[in-house]
C-alpha positions as CSV (number, residue, x, y, z in Angstrom):
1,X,-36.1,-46.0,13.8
2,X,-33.6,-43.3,12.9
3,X,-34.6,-40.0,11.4
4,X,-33.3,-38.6,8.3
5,X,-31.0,-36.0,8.7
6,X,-32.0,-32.5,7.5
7,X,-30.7,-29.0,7.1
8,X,-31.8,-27.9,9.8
9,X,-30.6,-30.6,12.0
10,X,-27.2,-30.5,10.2
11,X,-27.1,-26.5,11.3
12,X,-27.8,-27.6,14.4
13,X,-25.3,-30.3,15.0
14,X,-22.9,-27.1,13.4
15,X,-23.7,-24.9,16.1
16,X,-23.4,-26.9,18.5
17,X,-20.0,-28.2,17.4
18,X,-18.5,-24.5,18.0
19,X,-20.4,-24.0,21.2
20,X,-18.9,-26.8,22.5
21,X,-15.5,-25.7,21.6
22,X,-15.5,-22.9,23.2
23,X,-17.2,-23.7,26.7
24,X,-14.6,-25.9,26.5
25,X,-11.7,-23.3,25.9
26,X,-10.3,-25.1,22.8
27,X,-11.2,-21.9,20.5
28,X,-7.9,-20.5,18.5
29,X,-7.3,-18.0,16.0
30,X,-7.1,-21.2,13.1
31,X,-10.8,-21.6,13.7
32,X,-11.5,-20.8,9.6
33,X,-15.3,-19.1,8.3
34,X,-17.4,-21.7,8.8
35,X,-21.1,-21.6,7.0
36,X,-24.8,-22.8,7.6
37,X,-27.6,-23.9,5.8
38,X,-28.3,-20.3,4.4
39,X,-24.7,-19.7,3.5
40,X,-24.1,-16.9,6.2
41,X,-21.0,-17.0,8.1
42,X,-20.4,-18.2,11.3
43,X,-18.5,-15.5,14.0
44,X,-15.0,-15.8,13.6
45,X,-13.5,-16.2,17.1
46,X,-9.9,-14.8,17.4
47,X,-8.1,-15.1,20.3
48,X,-6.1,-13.0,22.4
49,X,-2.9,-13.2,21.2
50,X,-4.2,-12.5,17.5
51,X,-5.8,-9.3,18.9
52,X,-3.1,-8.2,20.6
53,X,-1.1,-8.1,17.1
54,X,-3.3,-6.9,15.6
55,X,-3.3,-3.8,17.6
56,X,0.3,-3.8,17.3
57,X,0.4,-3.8,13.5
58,X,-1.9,-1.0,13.5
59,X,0.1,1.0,15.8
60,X,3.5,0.0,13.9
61,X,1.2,1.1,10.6
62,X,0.9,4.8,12.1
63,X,4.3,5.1,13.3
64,X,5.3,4.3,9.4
65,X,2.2,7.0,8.0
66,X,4.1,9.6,10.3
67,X,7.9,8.8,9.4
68,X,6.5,8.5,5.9
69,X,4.4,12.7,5.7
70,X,7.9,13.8,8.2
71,X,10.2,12.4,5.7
72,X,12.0,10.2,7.6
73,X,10.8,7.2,6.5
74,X,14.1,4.8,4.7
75,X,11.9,2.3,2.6
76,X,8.9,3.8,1.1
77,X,8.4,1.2,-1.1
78,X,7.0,-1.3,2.2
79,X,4.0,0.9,2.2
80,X,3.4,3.3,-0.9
81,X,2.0,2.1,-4.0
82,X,0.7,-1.7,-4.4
83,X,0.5,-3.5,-1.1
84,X,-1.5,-6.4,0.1
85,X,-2.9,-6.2,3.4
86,X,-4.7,-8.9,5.5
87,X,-8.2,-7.6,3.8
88,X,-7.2,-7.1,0.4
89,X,-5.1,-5.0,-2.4
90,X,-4.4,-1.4,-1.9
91,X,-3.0,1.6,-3.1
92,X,-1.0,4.2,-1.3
93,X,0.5,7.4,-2.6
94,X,2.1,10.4,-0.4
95,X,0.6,13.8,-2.0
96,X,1.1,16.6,0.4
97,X,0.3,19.4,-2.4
98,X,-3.2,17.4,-3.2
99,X,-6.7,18.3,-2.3
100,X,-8.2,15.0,-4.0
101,X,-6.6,11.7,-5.6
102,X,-8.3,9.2,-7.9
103,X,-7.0,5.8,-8.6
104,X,-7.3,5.6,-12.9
105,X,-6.6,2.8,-15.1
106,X,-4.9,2.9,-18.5
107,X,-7.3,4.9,-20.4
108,X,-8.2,7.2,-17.8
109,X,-11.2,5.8,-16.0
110,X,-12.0,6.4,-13.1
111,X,-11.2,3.2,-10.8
112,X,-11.9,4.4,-6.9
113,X,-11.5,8.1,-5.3
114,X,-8.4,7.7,-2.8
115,X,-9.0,8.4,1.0
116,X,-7.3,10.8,2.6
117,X,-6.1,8.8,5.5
118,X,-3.5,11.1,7.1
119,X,-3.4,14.8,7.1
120,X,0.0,15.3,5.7
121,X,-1.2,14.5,2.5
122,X,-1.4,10.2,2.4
123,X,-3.8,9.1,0.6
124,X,-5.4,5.2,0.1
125,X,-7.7,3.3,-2.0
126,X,-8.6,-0.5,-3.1
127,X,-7.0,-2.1,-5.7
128,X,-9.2,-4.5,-8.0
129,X,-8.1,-8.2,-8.2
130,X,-6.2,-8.7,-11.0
131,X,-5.5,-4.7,-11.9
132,X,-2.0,-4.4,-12.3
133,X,-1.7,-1.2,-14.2
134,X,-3.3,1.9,-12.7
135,X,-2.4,5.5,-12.2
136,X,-3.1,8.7,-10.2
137,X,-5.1,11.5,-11.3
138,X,-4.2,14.4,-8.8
139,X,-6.3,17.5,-8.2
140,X,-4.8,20.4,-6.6
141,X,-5.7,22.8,-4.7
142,X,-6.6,25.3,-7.5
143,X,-8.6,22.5,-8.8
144,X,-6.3,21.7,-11.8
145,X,-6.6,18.0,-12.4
146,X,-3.5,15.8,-14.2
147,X,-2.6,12.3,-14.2
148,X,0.4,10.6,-13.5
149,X,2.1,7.2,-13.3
150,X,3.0,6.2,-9.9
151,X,6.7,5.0,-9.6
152,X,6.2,3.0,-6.3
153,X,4.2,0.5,-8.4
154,X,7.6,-0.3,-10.7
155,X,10.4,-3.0,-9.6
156,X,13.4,-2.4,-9.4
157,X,15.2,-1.3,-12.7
158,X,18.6,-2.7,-11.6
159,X,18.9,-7.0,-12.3
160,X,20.4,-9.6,-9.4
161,X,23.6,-9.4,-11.9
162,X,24.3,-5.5,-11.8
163,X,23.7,-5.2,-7.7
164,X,25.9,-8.5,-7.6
165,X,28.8,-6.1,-9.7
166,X,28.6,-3.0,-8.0
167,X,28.4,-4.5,-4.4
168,X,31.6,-6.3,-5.4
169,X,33.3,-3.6,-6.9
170,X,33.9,-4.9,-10.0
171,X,31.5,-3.6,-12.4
172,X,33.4,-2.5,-15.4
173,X,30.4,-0.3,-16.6
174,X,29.3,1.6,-13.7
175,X,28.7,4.7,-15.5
176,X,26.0,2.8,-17.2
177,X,24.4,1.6,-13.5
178,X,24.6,4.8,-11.4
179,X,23.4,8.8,-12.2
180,X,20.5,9.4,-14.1
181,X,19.7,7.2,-17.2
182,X,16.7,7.6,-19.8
183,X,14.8,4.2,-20.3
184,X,11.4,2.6,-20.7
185,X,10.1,0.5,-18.0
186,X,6.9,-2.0,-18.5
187,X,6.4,0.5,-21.6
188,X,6.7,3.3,-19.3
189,X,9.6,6.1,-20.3
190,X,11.1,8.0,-17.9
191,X,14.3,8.1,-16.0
192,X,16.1,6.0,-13.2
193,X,18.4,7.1,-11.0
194,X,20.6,5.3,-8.8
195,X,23.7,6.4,-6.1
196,X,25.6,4.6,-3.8
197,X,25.3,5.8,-0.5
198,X,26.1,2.8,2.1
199,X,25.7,5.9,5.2
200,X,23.0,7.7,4.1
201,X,19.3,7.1,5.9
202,X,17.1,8.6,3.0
203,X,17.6,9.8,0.3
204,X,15.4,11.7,-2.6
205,X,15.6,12.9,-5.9
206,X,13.9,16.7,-5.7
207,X,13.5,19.0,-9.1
208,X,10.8,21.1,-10.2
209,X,8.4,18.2,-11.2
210,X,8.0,17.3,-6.9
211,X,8.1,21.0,-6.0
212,X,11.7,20.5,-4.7
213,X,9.8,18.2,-1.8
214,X,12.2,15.7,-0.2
215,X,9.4,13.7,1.2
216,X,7.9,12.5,-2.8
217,X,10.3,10.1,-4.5
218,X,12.2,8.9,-2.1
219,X,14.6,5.7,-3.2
220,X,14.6,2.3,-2.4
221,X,17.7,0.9,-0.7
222,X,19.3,-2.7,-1.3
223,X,20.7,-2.8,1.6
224,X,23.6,-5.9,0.8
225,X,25.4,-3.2,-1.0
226,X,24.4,0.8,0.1
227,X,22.8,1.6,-3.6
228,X,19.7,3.4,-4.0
229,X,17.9,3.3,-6.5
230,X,14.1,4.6,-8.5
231,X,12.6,5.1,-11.8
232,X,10.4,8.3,-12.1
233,X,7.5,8.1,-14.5
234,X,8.0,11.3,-17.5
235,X,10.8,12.5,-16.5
236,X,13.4,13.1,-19.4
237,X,15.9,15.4,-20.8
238,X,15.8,19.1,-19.9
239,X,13.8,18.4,-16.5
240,X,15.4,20.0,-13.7
């Protein structure tokens, strides 16, 4: 006479499954979370290969956290602001100048207190699912507090149609692409600013409201036709 089959026996059968697998040397990093009875997970077994990137995607990530506080670094936008990593959403802002960041949301309150993850001033936090709109309160070192808008969390403000123009040359309103314009951006005002410069390896916009620092607001580069391009939060007329 058979038994019934139980939970216990069914956790069993489980484990012994993934035993087997791996005495038998058939483990791989597709092995997904498997769980018991209790609803714990199971070990995830990774295998060498997926170490071994791993370690070199953490070693490529501090290569970019030094380019980024030395100001060398020619795409900010890969790593500042929004990003989504293998464990989740996060946030990443370069404030040299800082002694504390806070991540904020639209009204002010206080979201998560950014870590200070490299000493040149790179700071990081978590970003909740589904928050799309947050901003930075920034304490320096005096310990006067204000709050920004980040401009690595804003697209690009040029369209497919106006990078199509000006890489081809024939743009008959240029003056309207590239120097400084006012605009609003996701109901944001401020101004962007866009150059072409096909040779250049970085490049910044520096006035009084970065401390003349050429390592803050650096531009993003499409690189199919040398422009560069960034919106900057506040900034309007009369800002130098």
């Amino acid at each position: 006479m058979n038994r019934p089959e139980t939970s216990s026996t069914r956790q069993r059968v489980r484990w012994t499954s993934v035993l087997t697998t791996q005495l038998h040397g058939r483990m791989s990093a597709r092995l997904r979370w498997r769980a018991d009875s209790t609803g714990r997970p199971l070990p995830k077994l990774r295998s060498k290969r997926y170490m071994a990137r791993a370690m070199t995607a953490k070693s490529d990530r501090k290569s970019e956290y030094e380019a980024l506080v030395a100001g060398r670094h020619n795409n900010p936008f890969a790593v500042l602001g929004p990003q989504t990593e293998a464990e989740g959403r996060v946030v990443r802002t370069l404030q040299p100048h800082a002694a504390k960041v806070e991540l904020v949301d639209a009204a002010g309150a206080p979201i998560a207190n950014m870590k200070k993850i490299h000493a040149g001033g790179l700071f990081e936090a978590p970003l909740p699912p589904r928050k799309r709109h947050y901003a930075l309160r920034i304490t320096d070192g005096s310990g006067l507090s204000y709050v920004i808008e980040d401009p690595y969390r804003f697209p690009s403000a040029l369209g497919e149609m106006d990078l199509y123009l000006l890489g081809e040359g024939s743009d008959r309103y240029i003056y309207k692409k590239l120097g400084a314009h006012l605009r609003q951006l996701q109901g944001v005002a401020g101004t962007r600013f866009a150059v072409w410069a096909p040779n250049a390896s970085r490049v910044s916009v520096i006035g009084d409201f970065n401390g003349w620092d050429g390592r803050q607001h650096v531009m993003r580069l499409h690189p199919g036709n040398g422009i560069w391009e960034i919106f900057i939060p506040a900034v309007g007329n009369g800002t130098l």
